[in-house]
C-alpha positions in Angstrom: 75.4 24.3 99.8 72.1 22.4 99.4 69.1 24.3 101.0 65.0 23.8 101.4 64.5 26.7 98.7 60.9 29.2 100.1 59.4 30.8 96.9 56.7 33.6 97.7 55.6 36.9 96.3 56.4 39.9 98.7 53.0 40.3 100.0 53.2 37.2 102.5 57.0 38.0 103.4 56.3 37.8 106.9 54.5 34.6 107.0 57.8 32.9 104.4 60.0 34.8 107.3 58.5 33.0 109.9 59.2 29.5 108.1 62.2 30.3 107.1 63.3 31.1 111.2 61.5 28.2 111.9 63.2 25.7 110.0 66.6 27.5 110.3 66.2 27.6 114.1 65.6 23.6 113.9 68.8 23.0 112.3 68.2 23.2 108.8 69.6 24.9 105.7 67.1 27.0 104.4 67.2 29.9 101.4 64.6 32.8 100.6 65.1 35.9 98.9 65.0 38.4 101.9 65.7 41.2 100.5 64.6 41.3 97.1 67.2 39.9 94.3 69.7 42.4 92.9 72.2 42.4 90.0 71.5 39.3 87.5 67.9 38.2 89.2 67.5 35.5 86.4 71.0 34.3 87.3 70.3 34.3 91.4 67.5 32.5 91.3 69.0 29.5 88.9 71.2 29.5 91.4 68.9 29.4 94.1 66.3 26.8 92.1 70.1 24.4 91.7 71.7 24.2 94.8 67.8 23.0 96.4 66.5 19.7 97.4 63.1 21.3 97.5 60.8 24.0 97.0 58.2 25.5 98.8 56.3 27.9 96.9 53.5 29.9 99.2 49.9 30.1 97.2 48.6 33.1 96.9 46.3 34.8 93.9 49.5 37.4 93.5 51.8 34.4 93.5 49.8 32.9 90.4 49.8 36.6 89.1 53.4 37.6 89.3 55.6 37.1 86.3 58.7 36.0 88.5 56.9 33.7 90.7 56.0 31.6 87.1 59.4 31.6 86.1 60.9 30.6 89.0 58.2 27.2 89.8 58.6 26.7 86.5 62.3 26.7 86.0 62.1 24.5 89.5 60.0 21.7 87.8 62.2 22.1 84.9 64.8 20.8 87.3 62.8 18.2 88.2 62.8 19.6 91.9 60.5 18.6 94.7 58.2 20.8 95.3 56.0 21.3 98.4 53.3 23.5 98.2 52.6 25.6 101.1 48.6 27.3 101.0 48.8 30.8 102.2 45.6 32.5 101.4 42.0 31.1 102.6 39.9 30.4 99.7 42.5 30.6 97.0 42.2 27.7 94.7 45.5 27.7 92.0 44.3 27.7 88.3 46.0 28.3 85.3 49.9 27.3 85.2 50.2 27.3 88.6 46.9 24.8 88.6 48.7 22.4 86.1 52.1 22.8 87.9 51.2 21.7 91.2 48.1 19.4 90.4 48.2 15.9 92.4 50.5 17.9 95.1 49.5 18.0 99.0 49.8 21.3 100.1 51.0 22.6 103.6 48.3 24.7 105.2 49.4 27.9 106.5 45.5 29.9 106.2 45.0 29.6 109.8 48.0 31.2 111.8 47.0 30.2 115.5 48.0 26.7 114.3 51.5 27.6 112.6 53.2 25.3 115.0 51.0 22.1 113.6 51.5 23.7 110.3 55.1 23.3 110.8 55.3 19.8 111.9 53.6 18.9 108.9 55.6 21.1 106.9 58.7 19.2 107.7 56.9 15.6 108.0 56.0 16.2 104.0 59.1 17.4 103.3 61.3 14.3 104.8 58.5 11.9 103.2 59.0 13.8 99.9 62.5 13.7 99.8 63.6 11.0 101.7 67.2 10.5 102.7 68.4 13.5 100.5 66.8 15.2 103.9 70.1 14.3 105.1 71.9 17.2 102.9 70.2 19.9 104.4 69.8 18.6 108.2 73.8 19.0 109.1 72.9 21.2 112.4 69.6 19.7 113.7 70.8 18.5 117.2 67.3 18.9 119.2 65.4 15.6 119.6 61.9 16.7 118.0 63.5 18.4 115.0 65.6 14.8 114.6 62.4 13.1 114.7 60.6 15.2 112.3 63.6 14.9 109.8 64.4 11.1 110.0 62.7 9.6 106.9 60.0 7.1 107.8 59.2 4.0 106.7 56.1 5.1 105.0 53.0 7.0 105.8 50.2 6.1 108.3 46.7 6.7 107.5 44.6 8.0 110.3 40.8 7.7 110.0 39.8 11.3 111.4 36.2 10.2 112.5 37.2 6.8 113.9 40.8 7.9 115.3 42.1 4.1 113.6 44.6 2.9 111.2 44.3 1.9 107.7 46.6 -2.0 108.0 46.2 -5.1 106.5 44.8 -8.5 108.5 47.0 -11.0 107.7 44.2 -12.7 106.0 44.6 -13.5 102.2 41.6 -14.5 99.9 42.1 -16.0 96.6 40.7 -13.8 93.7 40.0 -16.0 90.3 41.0 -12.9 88.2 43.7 -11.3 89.8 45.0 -14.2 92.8 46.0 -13.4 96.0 44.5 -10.7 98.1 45.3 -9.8 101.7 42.2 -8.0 103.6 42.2 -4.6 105.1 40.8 -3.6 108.3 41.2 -0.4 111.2 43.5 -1.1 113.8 43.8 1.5 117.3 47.4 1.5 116.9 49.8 1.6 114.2 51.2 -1.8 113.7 54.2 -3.0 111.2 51.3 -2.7 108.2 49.8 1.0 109.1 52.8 2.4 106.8 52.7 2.7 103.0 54.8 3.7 100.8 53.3 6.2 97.9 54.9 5.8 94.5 53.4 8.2 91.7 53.3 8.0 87.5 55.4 10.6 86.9 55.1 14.4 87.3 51.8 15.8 85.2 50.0 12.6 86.3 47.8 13.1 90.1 47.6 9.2 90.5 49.5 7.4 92.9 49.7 4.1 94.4 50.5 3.3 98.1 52.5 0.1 98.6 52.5 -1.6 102.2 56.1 -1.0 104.0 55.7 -4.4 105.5 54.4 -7.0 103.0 55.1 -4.7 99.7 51.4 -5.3 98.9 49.9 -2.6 96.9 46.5 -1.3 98.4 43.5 -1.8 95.8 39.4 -1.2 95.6 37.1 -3.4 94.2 34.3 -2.0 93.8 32.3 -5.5 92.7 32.2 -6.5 96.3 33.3 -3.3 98.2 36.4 -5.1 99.2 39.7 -3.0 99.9 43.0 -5.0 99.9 46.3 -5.3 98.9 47.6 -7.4 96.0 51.3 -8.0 94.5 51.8 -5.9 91.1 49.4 -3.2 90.9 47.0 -2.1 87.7 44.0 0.1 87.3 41.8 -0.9 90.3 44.9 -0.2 92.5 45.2 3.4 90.6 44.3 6.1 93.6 44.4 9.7 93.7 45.0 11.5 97.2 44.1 14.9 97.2 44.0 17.6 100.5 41.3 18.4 102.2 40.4 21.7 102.2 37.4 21.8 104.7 40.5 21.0 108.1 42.0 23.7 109.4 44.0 22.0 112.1 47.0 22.6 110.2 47.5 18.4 110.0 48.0 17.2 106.9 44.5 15.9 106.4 43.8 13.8 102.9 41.0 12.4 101.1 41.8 9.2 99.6 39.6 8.2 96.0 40.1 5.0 94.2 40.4 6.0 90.5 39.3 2.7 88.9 36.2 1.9 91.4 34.6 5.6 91.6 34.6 5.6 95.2 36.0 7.6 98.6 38.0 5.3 101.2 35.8 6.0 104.1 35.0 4.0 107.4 31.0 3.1 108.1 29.7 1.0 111.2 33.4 0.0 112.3 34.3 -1.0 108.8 36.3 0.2 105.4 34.0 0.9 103.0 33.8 2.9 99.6 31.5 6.0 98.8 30.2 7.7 95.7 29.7 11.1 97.5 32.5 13.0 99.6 31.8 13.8 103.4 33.5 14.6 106.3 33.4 10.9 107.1 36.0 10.4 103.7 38.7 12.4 105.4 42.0 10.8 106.9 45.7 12.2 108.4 48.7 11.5 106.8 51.0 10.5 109.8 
């Protein structure tokens, strides 16, 4: 049967237990080794890795350190899995294979455990955005309204400036670009409207650039950094290359994002009521994924 697959090294078993309840008491199918693999352990957690829509390995320094840990992410990207990281140690940056494995990915954070309730609406929000209607396989016995919610996939993902409470949508206005044609304008709304949502499509796995295309008007959002102009445009090339990254510094356990423009040099950020680019990171660069 196809299960959200938990990967963790024993030393945070209790915090992987919690999850595990959590999502299991939602509705969902959910695996984790709780009582430590026996017999053919190479063989049970193939199995494991197979039958999964996703994985959600928990980052710790001993998870980067233990031998079976490795060989089971790895065998998962091997897969071609999803995988959504879940941080589970303060101060723990992942380096090495684990680094290169799960560069470009948002990770989950569990470091702060008075907000493992936030943590685990996020949790499921990034997995139904990561998986999509495969969500679906592993959902048969959610019947509570808030877990049906969390695990209907959206039509895309809001940006939420944290400073300015807005959302990142597009005007409606259009400007003609000699180079590259049409543009429509960007702007901060209040409210989410029917261009808030975007839709992130990546490079492939290896590569930490994305590019977010607008639910609505299939616009993909770009920086030029010749006028400090954000907009959307019909195909996308290098100035609509962007590379969204967590931010460390929150630890409301929302999935908060810091959003750079790969082409242009510059952090998406909001100044005097207006989007804007930066060369230097603040707390004023940092947005929620909604």
């Amino acid at each position: 049967m196809p299960h959200i697959m938990l990967s963790y090294q024993w030393d945070v078993q209790d915090l992987a237990k919690k999850v595990f309840e959590k999502l299991e008491g939602l509705g969902f199918n959910v695996w984790m080794d709780l009582q430590d693999m026996s017999g053919n352990i190479n063989e049970a957690m193939a199995e494991a890795v197979e039958n999964s829509i996703v994985v959600c390995p928990f980052l710790t320094e001993k998870y980067q350190a233990s031998k079976n840990c490795k060989k089971e992410l790895n065998y998962t990207d091997g897969c071609d899995k999803d995988i959504v990281p879940c941080m589970a140690q303060p101060n723990f940056k992942a380096s090495s294979w684990l680094g290169l494995l799960t560069a470009g990915m948002l990770w989950i954070d569990f470091r702060n455990n008075a907000k493992f309730e936030t943590s685990m609406q996020s949790l499921v929000k990034e997995i139904t955005a990561t998986c999509g209607d495969k969500i679906a396989n592993v959902a048969v016995n959610v019947s509570s309204n808030e877990a049906k919610q969390l695990a209907t996939p959206k039509k895309g993902r809001a940006f939420i400036h944290i400073s300015a409470k807005k959302y990142l949508a597009e005007t409606g206005q259009v400007k003609f670009h000699p180079a590259s044609g049409s543009r429509n304008s960007l702007t901060i709304r209040d409210r989410p409207e029917d261009t808030s949502y975007w839709v992130q499509e990546g490079q492939g796995r290896g590569s930490n650039i994305v590019f977010f295309k607008n639910y609505a008007t299939q616009g993909y959002l770009g920086y030029d950094p010749n006028g400090d102009y954000i907009y959307t445009k019909a195909q996308h090339y290098g100035a609509e290359e962007w590379i969204l990254s967590t931010d460390e510094t929150d630890d409301t356990g929302r999935r908060a994002v810091v959003i750079f423009a790969n082409y242009g040099k510059k952090y998406l950020t909001v100044k005097n009521g207006k989007l804007t680019g930066v060369a230097s990171k603040s707390s004023d660069c940092r947005w929620y994924l909604d």
